[in-house]
C-alpha positions as CSV (number, residue, x, y, z in Angstrom):
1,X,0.0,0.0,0.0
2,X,2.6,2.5,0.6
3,X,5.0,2.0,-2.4
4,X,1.3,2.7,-4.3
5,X,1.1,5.6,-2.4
6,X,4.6,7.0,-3.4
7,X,3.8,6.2,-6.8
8,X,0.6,8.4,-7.0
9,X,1.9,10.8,-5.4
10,X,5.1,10.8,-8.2
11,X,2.6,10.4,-10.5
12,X,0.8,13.6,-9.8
13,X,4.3,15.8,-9.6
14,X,5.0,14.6,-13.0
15,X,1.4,14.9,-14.4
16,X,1.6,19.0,-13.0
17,X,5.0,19.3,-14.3
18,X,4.2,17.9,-17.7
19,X,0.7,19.6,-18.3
20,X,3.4,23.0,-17.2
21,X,5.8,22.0,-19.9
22,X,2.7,21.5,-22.3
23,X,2.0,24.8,-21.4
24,X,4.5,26.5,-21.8
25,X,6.1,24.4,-25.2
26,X,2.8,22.6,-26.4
27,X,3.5,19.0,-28.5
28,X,1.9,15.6,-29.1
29,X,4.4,14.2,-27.2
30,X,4.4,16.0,-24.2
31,X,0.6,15.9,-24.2
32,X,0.2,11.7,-24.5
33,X,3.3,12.0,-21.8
34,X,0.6,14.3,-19.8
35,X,-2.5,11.6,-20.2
36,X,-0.9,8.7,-19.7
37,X,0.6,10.3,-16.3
38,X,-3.0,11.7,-15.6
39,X,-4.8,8.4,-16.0
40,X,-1.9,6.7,-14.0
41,X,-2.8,8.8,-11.1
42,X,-6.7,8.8,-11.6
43,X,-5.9,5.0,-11.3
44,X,-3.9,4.8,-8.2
45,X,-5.8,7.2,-6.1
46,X,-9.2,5.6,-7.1
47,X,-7.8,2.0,-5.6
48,X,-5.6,4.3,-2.6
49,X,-9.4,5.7,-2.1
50,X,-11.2,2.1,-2.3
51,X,-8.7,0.5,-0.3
52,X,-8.5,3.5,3.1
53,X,-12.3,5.0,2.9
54,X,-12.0,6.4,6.2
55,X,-9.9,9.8,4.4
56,X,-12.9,9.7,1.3
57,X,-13.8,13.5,1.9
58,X,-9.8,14.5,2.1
59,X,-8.3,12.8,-0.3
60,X,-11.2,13.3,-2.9
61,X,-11.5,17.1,-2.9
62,X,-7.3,17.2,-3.0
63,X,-7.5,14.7,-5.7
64,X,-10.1,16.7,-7.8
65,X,-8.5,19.7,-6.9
66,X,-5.3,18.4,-8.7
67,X,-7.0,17.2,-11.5
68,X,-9.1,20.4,-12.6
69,X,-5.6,22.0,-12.3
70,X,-4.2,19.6,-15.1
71,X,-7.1,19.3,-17.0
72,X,-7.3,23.1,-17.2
73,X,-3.5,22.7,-18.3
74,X,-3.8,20.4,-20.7
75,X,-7.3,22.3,-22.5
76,X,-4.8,25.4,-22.7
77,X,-2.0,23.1,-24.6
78,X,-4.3,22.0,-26.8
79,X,-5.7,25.2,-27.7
80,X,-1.9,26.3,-28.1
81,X,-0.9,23.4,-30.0
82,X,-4.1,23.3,-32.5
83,X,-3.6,27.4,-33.1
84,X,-0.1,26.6,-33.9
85,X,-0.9,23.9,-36.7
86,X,-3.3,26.1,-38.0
87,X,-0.6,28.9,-38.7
C-alpha cells in the first residue's frame, strides 16, 4: 500500500509538471506524456481511495482539486498546440 502511495503521489508531480511544460512548449508528445501520467494517477488514487475510505472527503476534494488544475492545463495546450498547426 505505501509503495502505491509514493507512486501516486510521483505520478501527480509529473502529471503537473508535464501539463506545465505543455503549457509552456505545447507538443503531441508531451501531451500523451501528460494523459498517460494523468490516467496513471486517476488510477492509483481511485484503488488508494477504495482501499483507506475512512480519508474519502480529504483525499477526494485534494484529488479533484489536482485534476481540474491539469485538465485546465492540458485544454490550454491543446488550444496552443491546434492554433499553432493552424498557422
Amino acid at each position: 500500500m505505501l509503495m502505491i502511495l509514493i507512486t501516486h503521489i510521483v505520478l501527480a508531480f509529473m502529471s503537473i509538471i508535464f501539463a506545465s511544460f505543455a503549457c509552456i512548449s505545447p507538443s503531441v508528445k508531451k501531451l500523451r506524456l501528460t494523459y498517460f501520467t494523468t490516467v496513471a494517477m486517476f488510477v492509483s488514487g481511485a484503488y488508494l481511495t477504495i482501499q483507506n475510505m475512512s480519508h474519502l472527503l480529504e483525499s477526494c476534494t485534494i484529488g479533484l482539486i489536482v485534476l481540474s488544475v491539469i485538465v485546465a492545463q492540458i485544454s490550454v495546450a491543446q488550444k496552443q498546440l491546434h492554433q499553432s498547426e493552424n498557422k
